[in-house]
N, C-alpha and C positions, 0 to 999 in steps of 0.2 A: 292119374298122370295128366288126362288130359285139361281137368278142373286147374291142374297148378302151372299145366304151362299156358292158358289163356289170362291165369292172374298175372303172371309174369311178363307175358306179353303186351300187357294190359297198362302194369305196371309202368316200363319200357315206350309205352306210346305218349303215357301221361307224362314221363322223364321229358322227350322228344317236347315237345309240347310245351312246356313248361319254360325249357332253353330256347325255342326259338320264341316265344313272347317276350321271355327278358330280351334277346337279341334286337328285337324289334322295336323296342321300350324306347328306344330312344336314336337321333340320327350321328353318323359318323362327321366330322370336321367337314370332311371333302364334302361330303353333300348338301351341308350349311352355306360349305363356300361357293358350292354351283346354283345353290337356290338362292341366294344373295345376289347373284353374278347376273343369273335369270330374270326377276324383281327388278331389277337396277335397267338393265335393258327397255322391259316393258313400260317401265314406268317413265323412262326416257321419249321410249317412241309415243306414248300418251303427252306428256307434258311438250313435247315437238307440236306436236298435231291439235292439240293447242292454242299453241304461240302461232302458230299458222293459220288456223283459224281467226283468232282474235287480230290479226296482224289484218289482214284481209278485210276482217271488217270493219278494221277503223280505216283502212284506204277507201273504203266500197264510201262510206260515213264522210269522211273525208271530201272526196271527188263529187258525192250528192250535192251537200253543203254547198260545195264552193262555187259549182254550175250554177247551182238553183239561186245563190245572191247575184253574180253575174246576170244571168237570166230577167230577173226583176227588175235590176236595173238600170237594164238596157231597154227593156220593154215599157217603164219610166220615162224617162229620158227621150227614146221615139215618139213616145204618144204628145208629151211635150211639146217637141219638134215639130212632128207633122201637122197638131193645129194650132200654129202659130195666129195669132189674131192681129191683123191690119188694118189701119185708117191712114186713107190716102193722105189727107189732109190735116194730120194730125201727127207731129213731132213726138210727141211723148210715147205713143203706141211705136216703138220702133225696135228692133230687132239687134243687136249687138254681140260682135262677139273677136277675139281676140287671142292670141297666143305670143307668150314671152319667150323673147329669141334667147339660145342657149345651149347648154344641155338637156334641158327639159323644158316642155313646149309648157307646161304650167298654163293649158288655155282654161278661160272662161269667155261666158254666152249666158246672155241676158236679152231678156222676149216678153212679150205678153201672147198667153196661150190659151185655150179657151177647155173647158171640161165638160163635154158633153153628157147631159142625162135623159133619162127615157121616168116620164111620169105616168100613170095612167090615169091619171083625179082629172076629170073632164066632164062635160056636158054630156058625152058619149062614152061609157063607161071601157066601151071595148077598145077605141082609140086611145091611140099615145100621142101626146104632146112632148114635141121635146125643146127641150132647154139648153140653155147653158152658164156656167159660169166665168165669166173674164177676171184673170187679176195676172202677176207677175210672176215671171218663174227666172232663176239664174241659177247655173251650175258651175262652181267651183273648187280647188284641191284646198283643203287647208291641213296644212302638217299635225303628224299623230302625234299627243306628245308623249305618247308611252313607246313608240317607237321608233325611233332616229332614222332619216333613209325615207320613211314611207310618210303616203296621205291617207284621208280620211277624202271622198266625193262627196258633196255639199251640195245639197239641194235648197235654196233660198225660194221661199214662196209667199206672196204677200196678196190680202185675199183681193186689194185695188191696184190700180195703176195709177201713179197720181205724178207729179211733175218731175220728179228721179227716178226714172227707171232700172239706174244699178241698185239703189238702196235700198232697202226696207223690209218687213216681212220679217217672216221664222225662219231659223234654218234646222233642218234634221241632217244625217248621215245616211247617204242613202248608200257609201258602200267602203269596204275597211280595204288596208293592204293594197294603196293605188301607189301605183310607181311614176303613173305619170298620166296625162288628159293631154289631148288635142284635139282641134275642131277645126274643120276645113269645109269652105262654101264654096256651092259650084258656083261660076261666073260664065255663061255663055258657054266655053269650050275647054275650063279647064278650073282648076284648084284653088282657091286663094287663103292667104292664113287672116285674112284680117276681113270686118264687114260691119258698114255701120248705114244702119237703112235711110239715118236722117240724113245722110249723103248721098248715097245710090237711090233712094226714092222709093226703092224695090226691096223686097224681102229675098233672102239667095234660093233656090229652084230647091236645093238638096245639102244638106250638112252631113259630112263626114266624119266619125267621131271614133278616135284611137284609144283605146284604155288600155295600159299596162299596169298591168293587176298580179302581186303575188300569191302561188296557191301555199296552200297548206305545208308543202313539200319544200316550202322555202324557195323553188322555181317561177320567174317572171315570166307570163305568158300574155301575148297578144289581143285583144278583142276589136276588130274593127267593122262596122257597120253603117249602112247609110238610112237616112233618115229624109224623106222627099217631102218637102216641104208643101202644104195645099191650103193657103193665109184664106184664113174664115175673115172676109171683109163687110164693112158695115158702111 
């Protein structure tokens, strides 16, 4: 008796056993439809976090970029400025510079500036001799033509000075997305929009220089800085 009811019992277990693996064999509708449901969510909040990410870092990319052209070409443009090169008695070395009345000041400025370098090829190996180079510099807006509306910043540089001072030389692009340029010279106690040295005699003390520049973001933003003029004279 006892040998037939442990086979029985046995039997009975393997039964149990058997219907719950089929039962298990496979998932019910509902559970497809909540693990679906589950998937859909996570893979949401991943593909979110993401776009959030990547969003972020083309702004972060973005904003880099757009300083750091600014940046160069303001620091350009100053050093330019500050060693402008003068001869007293010499018309042609003279300083110019101008803004078109309007809606937009559309200035240019035209100078001879000097480039200073540091050698150390000398008699005295540990001494520096320094140098420099004179020739012309002028900065002007010339329209994009892939973009309507905006400028391109125009650096004209010519490596002499020679009896036209507006003209001559190469030009590069020293910076894209300009809405507008304006230059302003101090005179004694106050601002002036116009300056021409072979009239004044005199180089202006300080230039003020306005760039409205748009960023990335399609928004037009300000850049205004001053530039103190210190004429390397011969």
């Amino acid at each position: 008796m006892k040998r037939g009811t442990a086979r029985i019992m046995a039997q009975n277990l393997r039964s149990v056993i058997a219907r719950l693996a089929r039962d298990r064999a496979g998932f019910s509708l509902l559970e497809v439809i909540v693990a679906t449901a589950v998937s859909s969510v996570i893979l949401l909040m991943v593909y979110s976090a993401h776009r959030s990410i990547m969003t972020s870092v083309f702004d972060l990319t973005g904003i880099a970029e757009f300083h750091e052209n600014i940046t160069l070409a303001i620091r350009r443009m100053d050093r330019d400025i500050s060693y402008a090169y003068a001869q007293k008695f010499n018309e042609h070395v003279c300083f110019i510079g101008e803004n078109r009345s309007g809606q937009t000041s559309d200035g240019r400025i035209d100078f001879i500036t000097t480039d200073f370098q540091s050698e150390s090829i000398s008699l005295t190996p540990k001494r520096q001799n320094p140098s420099s180079d004179i020739y012309e510099v002028g900065y002007h807006l010339r329209p994009d033509r892939e973009v309507p509306g905006l400028h391109q910043l125009m650096r004209r540089s010519d490596l002499h000075y020679d009896d036209n001072p507006l003209e001559g030389g190469d030009e590069d692009v020293l910076l894209d997305n300009v809405v507008d340029c304006r230059f302003e010279f101090w005179l004694r106690n106050d601002w002036v929009d116009k300056w021409d040295s072979r009239e004044a005699k005199i180089h202006p003390q300080a230039v003020r220089t306005t760039l409205r520049v748009k960023n990335y973001r399609g928004v037009v933003e300000d850049f205004v800085f001053i530039s103190y003029v210190n004429p390397v004279n011969e």
